[in-house]
N, C-alpha and C positions, 0 to 999 in steps of 0.2 A: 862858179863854173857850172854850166848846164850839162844836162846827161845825156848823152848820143842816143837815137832814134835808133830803135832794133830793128826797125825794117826798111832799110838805104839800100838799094838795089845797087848791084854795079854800073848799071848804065845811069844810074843817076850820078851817081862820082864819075863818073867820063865826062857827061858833060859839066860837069863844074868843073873838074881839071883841064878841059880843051880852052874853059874860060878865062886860066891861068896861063895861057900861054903855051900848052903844049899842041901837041897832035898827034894823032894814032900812028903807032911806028907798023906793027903786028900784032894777030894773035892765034896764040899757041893753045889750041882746044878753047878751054874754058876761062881763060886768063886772056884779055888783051893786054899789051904792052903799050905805052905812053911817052912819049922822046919829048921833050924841053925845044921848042924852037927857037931858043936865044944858049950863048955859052952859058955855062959849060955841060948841054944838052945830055942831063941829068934825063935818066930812065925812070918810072914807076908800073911795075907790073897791079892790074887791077881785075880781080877774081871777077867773072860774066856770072853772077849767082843772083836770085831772088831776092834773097837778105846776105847782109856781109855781116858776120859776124865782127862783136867789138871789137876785141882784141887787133884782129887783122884790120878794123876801119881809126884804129888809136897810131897805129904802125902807119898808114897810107898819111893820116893827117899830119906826125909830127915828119914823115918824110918831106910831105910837101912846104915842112917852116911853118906852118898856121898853127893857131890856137882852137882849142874844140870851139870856143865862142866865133872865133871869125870863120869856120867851118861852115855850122849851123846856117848863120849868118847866110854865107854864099847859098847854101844848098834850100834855103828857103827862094831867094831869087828868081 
């Protein structure tokens, strides 16, 4: 298992998440929010910050069903 990159911005996790299928629903200040454009249009709120801290980018990745390797993976893409 590889080790998560400390400096993943949030708008780099948007677009790999828009690339999974979802689209910008809103955002509320510093957080966009994310809506599933197939059922059962599942939400993922995503922090608008410089760096995302682990913890909160370990949270976004198992919400989204992925593995930190198929993460990586995407966000090298």
């Amino acid at each position: 298992m590889s080790k998560l990159p400390a400096n993943v911005s949030g708008k780099e996790v948007v677009k790999l998440i828009l690339r999974l299928g979802y689209e910008t629903d809103h955002q509320t200040g510093s957080h966009m929010v994310l809506r599933q454009i197939e059922t059962p249009h599942r939400r993922i709120t995503i922090p608008n910050h410089n760096e995302i801290a682990k913890g909160t980018l370990r949270a976004i990745i198992r919400q989204l069903g992925l593995t930190r390797d198929e993460f990586l993976y995407l966000l090298k893409q």
